[in-house]
MMTF fields as JSON, N, C-alpha, C and O atoms, coordinates in Angstrom:
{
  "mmtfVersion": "1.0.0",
  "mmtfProducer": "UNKNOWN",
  "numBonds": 203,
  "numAtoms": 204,
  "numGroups": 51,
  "numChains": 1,
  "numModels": 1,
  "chainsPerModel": [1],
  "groupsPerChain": [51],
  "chainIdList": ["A"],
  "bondAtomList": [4, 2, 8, 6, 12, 10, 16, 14, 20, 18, 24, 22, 28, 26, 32, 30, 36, 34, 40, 38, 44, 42, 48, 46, 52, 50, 56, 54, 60, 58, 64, 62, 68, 66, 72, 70, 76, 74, 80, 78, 84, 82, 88, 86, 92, 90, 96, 94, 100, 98, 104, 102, 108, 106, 112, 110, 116, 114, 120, 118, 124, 122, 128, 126, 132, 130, 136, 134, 140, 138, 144, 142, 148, 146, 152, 150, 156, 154, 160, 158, 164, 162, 168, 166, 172, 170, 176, 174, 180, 178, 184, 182, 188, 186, 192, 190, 196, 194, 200, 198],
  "bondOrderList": [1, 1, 1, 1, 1, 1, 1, 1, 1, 1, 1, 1, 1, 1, 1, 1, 1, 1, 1, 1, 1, 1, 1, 1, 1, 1, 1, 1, 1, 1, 1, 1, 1, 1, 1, 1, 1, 1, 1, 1, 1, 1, 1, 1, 1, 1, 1, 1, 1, 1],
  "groupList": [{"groupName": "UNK", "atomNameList": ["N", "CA", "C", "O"], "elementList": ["N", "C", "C", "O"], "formalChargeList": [0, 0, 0, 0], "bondAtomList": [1, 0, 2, 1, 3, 2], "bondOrderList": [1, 1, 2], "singleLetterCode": "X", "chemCompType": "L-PEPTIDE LINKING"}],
  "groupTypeList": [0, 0, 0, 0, 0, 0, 0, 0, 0, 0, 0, 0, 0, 0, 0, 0, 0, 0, 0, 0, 0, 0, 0, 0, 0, 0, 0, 0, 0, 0, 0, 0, 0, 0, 0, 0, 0, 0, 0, 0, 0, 0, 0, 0, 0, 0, 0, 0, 0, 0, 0],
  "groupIdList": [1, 2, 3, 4, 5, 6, 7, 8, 9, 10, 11, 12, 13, 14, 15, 16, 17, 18, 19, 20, 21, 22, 23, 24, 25, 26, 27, 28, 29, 30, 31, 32, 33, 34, 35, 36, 37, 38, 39, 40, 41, 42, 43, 44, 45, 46, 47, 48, 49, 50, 51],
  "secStructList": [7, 7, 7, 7, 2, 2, 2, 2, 2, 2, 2, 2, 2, 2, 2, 2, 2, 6, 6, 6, 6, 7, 6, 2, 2, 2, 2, 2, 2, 2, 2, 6, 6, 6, 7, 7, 7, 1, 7, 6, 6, 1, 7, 7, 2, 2, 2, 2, 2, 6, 7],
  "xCoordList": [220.664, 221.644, 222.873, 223.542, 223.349, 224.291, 225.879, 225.956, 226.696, 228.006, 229.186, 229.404, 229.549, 230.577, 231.461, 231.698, 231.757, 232.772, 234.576, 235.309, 234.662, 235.816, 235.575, 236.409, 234.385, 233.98, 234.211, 234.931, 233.323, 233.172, 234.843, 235.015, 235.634, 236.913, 237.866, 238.86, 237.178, 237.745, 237.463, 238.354, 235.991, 235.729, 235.96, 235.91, 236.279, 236.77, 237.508, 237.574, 239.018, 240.063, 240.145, 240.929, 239.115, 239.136, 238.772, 239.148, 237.622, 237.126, 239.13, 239.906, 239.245, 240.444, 241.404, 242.018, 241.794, 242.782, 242.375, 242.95, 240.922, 240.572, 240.047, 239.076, 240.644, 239.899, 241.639, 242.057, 242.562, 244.308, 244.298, 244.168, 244.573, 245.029, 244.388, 244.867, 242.604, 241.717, 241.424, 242.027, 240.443, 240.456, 239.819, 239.817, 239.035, 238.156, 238.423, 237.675, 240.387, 240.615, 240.784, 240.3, 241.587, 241.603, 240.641, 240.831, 239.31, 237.805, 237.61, 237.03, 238.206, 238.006, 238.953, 238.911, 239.865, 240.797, 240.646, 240.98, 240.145, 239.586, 238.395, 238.656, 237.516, 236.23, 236.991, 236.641, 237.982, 238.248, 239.687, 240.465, 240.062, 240.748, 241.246, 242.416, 240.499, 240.47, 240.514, 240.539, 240.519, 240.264, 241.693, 242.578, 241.928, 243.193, 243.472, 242.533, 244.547, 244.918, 244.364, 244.162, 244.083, 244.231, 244.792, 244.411, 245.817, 246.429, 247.49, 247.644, 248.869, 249.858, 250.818, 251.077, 251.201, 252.052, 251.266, 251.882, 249.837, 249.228, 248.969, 248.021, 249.974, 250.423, 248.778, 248.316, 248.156, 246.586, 246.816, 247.948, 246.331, 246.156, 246.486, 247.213, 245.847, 246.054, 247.507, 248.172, 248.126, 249.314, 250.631, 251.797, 250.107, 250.916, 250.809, 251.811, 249.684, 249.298, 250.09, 250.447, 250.31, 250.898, 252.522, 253.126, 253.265, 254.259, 254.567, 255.697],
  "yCoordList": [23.747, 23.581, 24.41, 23.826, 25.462, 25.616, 25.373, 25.119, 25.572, 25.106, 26.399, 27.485, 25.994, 27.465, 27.444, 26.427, 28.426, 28.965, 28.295, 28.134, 28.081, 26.849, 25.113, 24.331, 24.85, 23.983, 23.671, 22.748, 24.789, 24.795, 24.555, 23.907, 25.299, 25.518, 23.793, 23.334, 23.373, 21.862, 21.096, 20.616, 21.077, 20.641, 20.819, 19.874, 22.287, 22.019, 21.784, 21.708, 21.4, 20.653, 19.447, 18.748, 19.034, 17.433, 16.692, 15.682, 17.938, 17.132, 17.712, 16.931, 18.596, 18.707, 17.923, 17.573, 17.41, 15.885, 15.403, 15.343, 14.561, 13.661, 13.68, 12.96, 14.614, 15.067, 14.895, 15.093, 14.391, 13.691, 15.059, 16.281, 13.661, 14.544, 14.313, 14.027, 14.496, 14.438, 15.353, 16.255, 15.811, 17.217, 18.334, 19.485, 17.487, 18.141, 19.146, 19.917, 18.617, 19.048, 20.681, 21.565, 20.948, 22.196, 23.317, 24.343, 22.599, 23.517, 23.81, 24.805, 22.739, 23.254, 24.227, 25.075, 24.094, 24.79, 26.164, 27.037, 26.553, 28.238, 28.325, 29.115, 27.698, 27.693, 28.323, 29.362, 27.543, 27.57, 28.473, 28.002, 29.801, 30.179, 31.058, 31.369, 31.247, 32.055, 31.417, 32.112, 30.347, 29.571, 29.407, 30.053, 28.643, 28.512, 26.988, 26.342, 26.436, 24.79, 24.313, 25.116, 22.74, 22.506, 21.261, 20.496, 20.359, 19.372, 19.744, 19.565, 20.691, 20.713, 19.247, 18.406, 19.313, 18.473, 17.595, 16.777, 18.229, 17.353, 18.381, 18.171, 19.593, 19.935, 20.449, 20.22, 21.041, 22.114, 23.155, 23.478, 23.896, 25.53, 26.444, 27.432, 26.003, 26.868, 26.685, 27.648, 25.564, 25.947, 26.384, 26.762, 26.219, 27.123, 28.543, 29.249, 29.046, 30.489, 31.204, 32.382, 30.125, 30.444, 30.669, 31.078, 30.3, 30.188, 31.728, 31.999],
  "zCoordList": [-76.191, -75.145, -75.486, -76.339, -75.146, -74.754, -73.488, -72.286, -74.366, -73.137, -72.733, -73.269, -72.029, -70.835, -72.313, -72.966, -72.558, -73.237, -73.506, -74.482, -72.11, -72.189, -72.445, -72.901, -72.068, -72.477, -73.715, -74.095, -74.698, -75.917, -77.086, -78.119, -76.383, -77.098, -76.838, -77.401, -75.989, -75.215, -76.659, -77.361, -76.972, -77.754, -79.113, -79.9, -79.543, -80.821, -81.242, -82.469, -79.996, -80.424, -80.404, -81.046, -79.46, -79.969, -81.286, -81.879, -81.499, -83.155, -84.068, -84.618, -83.954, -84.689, -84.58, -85.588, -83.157, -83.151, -83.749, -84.836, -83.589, -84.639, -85.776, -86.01, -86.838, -88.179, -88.742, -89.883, -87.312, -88.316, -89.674, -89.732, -90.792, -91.861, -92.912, -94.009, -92.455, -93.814, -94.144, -93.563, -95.159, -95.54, -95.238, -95.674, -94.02, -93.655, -92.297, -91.697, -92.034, -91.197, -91.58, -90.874, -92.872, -93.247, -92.724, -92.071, -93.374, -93.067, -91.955, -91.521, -91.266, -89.108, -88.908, -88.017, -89.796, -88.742, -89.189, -88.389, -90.468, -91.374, -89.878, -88.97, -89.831, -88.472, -87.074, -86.513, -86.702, -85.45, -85.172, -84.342, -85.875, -86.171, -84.607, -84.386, -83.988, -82.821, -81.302, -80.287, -81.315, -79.883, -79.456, -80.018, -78.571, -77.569, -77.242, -76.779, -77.423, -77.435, -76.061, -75.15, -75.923, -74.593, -74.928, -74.042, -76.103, -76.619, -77.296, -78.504, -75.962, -77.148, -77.294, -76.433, -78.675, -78.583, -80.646, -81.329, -80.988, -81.546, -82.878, -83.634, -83.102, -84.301, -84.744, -85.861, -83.857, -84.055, -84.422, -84.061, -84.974, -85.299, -84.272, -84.378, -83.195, -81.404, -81.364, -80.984, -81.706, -81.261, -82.582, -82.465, -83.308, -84.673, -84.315, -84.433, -83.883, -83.736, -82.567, -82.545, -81.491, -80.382, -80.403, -79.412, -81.854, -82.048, -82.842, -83.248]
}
């Protein structure tokens, strides 16, 4: 199964909201270095980058 492209990016910020401040959040965020926020306000990578 594949998903639409925006879909996909929907989703990898949600696992990143909820990966808070364990350590595993680090490893997502080296993964997901290139995508685009759709949760500002929740201190993600998408939006450090955007700054």
């Amino acid at each position: 199964m594949a998903l639409e492209p925006d879909t996909t990016r929907y989703w990898f910020e949600v696992v990143e909201v909820g990966l808070e401040f364990t350590p595993a959040r680090e490893n997502w965020r080296k993964l997901m270095q290139d995508v685009v926020t759709r949760f500002p306000g929740h201190g993600t990578l998408f939006e450090e980058k955007k700054s």
